[in-house]
C-alpha positions in Angstrom: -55.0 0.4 -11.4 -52.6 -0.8 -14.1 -53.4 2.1 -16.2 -52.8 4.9 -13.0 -49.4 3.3 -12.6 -48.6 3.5 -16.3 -49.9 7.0 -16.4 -47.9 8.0 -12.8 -44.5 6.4 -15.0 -44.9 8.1 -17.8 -45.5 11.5 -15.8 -42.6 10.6 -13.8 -40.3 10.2 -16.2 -41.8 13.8 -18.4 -40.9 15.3 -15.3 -37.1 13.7 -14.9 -36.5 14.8 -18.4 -37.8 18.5 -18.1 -36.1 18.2 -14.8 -32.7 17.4 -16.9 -33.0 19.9 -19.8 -34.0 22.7 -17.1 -30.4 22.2 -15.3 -28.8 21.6 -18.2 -29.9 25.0 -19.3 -29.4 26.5 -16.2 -25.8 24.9 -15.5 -23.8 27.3 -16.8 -24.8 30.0 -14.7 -25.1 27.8 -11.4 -21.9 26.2 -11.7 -19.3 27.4 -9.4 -15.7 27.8 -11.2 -14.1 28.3 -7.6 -14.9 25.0 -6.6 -13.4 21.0 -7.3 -14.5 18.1 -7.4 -11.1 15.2 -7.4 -12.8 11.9 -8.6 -11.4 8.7 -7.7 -13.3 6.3 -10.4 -11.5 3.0 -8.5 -11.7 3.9 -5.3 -14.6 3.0 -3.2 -16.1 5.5 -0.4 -15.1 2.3 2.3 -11.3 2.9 1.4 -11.5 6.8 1.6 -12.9 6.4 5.2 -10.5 4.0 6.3 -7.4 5.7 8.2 -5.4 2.3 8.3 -6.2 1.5 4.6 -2.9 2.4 2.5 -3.8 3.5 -0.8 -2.1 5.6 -2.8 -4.2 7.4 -5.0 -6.3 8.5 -1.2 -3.0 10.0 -0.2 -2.5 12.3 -3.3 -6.0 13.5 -3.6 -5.7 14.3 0.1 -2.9 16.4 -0.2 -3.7 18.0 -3.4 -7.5 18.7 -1.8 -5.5 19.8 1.3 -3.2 22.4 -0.7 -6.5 23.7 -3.2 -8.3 24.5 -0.4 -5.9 26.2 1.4 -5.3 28.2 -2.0 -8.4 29.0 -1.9 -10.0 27.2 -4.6 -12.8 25.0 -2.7 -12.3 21.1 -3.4 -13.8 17.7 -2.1 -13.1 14.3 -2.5 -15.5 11.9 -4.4 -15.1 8.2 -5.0 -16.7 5.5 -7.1 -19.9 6.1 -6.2 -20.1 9.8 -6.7 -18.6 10.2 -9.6 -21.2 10.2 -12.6 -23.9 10.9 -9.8 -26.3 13.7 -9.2 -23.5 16.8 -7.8 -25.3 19.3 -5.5 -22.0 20.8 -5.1 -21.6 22.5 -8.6 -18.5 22.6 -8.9 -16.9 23.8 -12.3 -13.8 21.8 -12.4 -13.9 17.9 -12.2 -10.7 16.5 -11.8 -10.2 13.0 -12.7 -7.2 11.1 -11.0 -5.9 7.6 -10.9 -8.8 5.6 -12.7 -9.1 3.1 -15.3 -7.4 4.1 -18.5 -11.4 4.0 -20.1 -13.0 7.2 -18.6 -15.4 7.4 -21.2 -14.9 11.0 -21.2 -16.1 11.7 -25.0 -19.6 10.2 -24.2 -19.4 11.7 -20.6 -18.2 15.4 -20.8 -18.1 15.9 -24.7 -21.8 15.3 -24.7 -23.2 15.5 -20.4 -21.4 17.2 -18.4 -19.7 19.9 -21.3 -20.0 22.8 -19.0 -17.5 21.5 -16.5 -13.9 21.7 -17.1 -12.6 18.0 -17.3 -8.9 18.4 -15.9 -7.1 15.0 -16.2 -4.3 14.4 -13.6 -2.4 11.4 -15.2 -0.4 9.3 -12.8 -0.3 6.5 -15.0 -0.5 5.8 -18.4 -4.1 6.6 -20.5 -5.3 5.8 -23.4 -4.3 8.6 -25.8 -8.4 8.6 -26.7 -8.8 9.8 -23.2 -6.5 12.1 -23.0 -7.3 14.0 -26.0 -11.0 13.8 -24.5 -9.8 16.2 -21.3 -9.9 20.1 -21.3 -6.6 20.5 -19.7 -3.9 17.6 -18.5 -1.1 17.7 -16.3 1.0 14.8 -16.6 3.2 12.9 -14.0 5.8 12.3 -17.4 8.0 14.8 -18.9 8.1 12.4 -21.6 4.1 12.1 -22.0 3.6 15.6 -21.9 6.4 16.5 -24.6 4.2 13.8 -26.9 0.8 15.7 -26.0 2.3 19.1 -26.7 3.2 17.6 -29.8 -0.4 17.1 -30.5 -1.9 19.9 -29.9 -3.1 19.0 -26.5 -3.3 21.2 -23.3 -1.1 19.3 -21.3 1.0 20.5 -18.5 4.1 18.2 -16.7 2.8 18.4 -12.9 4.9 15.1 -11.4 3.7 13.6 -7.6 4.3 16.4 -5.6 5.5 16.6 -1.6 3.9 17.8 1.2 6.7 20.2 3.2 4.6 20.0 6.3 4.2 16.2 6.3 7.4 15.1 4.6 11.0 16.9 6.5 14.1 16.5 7.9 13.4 14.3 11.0 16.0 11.6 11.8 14.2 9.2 15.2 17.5 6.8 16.8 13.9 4.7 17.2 13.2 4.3 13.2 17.0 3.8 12.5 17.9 1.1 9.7 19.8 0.5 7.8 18.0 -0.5 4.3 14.2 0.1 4.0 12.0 -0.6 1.7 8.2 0.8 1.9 5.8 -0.2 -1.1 3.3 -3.0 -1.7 3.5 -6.0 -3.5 1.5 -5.1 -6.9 -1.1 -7.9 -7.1 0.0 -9.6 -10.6 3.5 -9.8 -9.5 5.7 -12.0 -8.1 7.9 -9.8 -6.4 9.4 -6.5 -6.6 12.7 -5.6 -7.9 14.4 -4.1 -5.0 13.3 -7.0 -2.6 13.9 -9.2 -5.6 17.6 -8.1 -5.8 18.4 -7.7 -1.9 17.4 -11.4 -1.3 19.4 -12.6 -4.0 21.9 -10.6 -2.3 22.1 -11.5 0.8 20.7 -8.2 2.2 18.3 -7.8 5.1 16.2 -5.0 4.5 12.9 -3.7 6.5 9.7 -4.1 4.4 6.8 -2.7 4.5 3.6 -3.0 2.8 0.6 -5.2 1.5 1.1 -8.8 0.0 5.3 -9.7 1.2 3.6 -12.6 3.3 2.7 -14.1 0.1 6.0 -14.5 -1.3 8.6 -14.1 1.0 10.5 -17.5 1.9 9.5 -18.7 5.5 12.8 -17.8 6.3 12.8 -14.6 5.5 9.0 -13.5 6.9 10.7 -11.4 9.9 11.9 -8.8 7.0 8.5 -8.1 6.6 7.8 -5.7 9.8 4.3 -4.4 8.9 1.4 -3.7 6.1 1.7 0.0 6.5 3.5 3.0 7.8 1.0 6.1 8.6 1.8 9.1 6.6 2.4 11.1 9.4 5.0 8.5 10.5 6.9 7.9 7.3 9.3 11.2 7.6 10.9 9.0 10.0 11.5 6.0 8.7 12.8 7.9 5.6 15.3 10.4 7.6 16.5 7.5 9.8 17.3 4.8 7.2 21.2 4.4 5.5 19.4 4.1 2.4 15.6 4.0 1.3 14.8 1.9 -1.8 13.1 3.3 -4.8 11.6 0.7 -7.4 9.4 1.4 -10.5 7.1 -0.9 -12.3 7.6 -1.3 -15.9 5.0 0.3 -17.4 5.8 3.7 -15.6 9.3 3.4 -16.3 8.4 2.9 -20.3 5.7 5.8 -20.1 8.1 8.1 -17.5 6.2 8.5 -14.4 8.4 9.1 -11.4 7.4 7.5 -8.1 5.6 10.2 -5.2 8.4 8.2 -3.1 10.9 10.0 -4.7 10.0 13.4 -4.0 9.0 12.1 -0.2 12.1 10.5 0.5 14.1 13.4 -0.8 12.0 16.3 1.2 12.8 14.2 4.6 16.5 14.5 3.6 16.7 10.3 3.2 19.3 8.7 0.6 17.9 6.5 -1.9 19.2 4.7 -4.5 16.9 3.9 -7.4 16.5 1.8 -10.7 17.5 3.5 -13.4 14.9 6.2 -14.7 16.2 8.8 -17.4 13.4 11.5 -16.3 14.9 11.5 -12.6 18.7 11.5 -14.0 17.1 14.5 -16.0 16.0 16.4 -12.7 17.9 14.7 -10.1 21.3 14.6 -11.9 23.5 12.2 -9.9 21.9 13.0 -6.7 19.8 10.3 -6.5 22.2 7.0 -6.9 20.5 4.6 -9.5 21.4 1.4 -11.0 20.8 -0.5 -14.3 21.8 -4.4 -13.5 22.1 -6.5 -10.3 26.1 -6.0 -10.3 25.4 -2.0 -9.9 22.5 -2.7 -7.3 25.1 -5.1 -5.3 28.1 -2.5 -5.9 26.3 0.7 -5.3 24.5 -1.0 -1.6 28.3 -1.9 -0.6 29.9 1.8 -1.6 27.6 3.8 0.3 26.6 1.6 3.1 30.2 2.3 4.1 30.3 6.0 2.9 28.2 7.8 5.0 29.8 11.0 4.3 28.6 10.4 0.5 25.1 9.5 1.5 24.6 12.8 3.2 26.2 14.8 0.3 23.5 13.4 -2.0 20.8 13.2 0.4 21.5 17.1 1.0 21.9 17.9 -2.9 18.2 15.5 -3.7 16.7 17.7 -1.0 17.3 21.3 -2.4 16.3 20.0 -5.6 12.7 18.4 -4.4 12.8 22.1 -2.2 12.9 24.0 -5.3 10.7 22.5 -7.1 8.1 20.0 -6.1 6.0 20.6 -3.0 2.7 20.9 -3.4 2.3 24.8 -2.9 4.3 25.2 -6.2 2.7 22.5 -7.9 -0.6 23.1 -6.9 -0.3 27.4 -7.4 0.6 26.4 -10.8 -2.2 24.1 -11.3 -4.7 26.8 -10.2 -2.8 29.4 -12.5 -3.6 26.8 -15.6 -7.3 26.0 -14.8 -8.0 30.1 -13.9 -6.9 30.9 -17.3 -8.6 28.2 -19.2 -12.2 29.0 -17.5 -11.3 32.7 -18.3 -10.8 31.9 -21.7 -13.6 29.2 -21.8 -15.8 32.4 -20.7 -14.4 35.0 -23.3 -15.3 32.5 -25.7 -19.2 32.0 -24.9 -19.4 35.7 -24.5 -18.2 36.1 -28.4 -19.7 33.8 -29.6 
């Protein structure tokens, strides 16, 4: 008996292993360079399937699977789970988005999965290993992608792009306020700046988002008016408030990744005022008011809370910028442009070789 199952094992595993080098020699031909896979390596399929749940990476790989598909370029969604499994759907280009800064990708794709193209969308800050490990990047950071030109690395600057159809002009006398702030308290902190700064202030401001019951003074719990605004909501929240908050941790400020709220804030035609980021002055100009100290925060709240005329001018100005340049049809039809050529290329190559 022992020996049949021993024999059975051993057959089993012959068979997985011819199994493997027969795909593996047949991959090439059976992948599908049309199609995308976006992995979420951190993100579990329970999160992906929950409407209510507000995470940020499920957002972006939504709308940037939304806009692919409708540019023809056929893309799901996998999470955790997926990710290094078995793929029936053979796609040729794996995009890899908001995961741990250790993707492994030189044991992975260098020596696995080397037919795919490994496209690495960097929202936050990698490991340069990693990054150098990828077929193509685009980069949330003008000031990361400079440094991976630099290298020799095919890296493109493709920030959080805005959805036109979601994110638009659309001021509700219902989601009027006067200073809002929409983002969740980051786990390891102990508060955010913007809150931080209002309280100290004296400011009331609506909050919203995950963890402010945590740390907000008993007091001061009513500010907090709810864990999450749906997407589909959010256009009026940000065209209704005086001013919409914008605060950045401090380890995307150092590495240059501008906030998605920017760009959303700015396509619904909302003011914001920021804290001071040299990649937005470098796009935005003065259009989007940003401070560098608590005296500017406090000075700049006052000026334009009684200004409206000025809030409008920049609002309006912030909006044909974010227009021109960053909704996700551009960024997306740019995207597509830079992965058609590389698999073109990638092609030519096998063929001369």
């Amino acid at each position: 008996m022992k020996k049949n199952i021993f024999i059975l094992s051993v057959l089993l595993i012959l068979g997985g292993v011819l199994g493997y080098f027969y795909q593996m020699s047949q991959r090439p031909f059976a992948l599908d360079y049309g199609k995308a896979v976006i992995n979420l390596p951190v993100t579990h399929h329970k999160s992906l399937e929950d409407k209510a749940y507000p995470l940020g990476e499920k957002y972006l790989a939504e709308d940037m699977a939304a806009e692919l598909n409708r540019q023809g370029m056929q893309t799901e969604i996998y999470a955790i789970e997926d990710t290094y499994a078995n793929k029936n759907f053979k796609e040729g280009i794996d995009i890899y988005m908001r995961a741990y800064p250790e993707l492994q990708l030189n044991s992975y794709h260098g020596a696995i999965d080397r037919d795919r193209v490994a496209v690495l969308y960097e929202t936050i800050p990698y490991k340069i290993e990693e990054v150098k490990n990828a077929d193509i990047v685009f980069t949330g950071s003008l000031k990361k992608d400079r440094e991976y030109r630099k290298l020799g690395i095919n890296s493109h600057f493709m920030p959080q792009f805005t959805r036109f159809d979601k994110f638009y002009p659309a001021f509700s006398e219902k989601h009027k306020t006067k200073l809002l702030f929409v983002g969740n308290l980051y786990p390891d902190a102990k508060t955010r700046k913007t809150v931080d700064l209002a309280l100290k202030n004296g400011l009331e401001l609506d909050i919203y988002g995950i963890g402010w019951e945590r740390i907000l003074p008993q007091d001061k719990l009513y500010l907090h008016k709810g864990e999450q605004i749906s997407g589909d909501e959010l256009k009026y929240y940000y065209s209704s408030a005086d001013i919409v908050f914008n605060d950045t941790r401090e380890d995307m400020i150092e590495a240059g990744f501008i906030s998605n709220r920017i760009f959303d804030v700015t396509a619904a035609k909302g003011f914001l005022i920021s804290d001071y980021m040299a990649e937005i002055e470098e796009i935005y100009g003065d259009a989007i008011v940003m401070y560098k100290n608590e005296a500017e925060f406090r000075a700049l709240v006052t000026y334009y809370l009684n200004h409206p005329l000025e809030r409008k001018r920049k609002a309006y100005e912030a909006y044909l910028i974010t227009k021109r340049r960053f909704g996700s049809e551009q960024a997306i039809s740019e995207m597509i442009k830079v992965m058609k050529a590389y698999v073109r290329d990638k092609k030519k190559g096998e063929r001369d070789a």
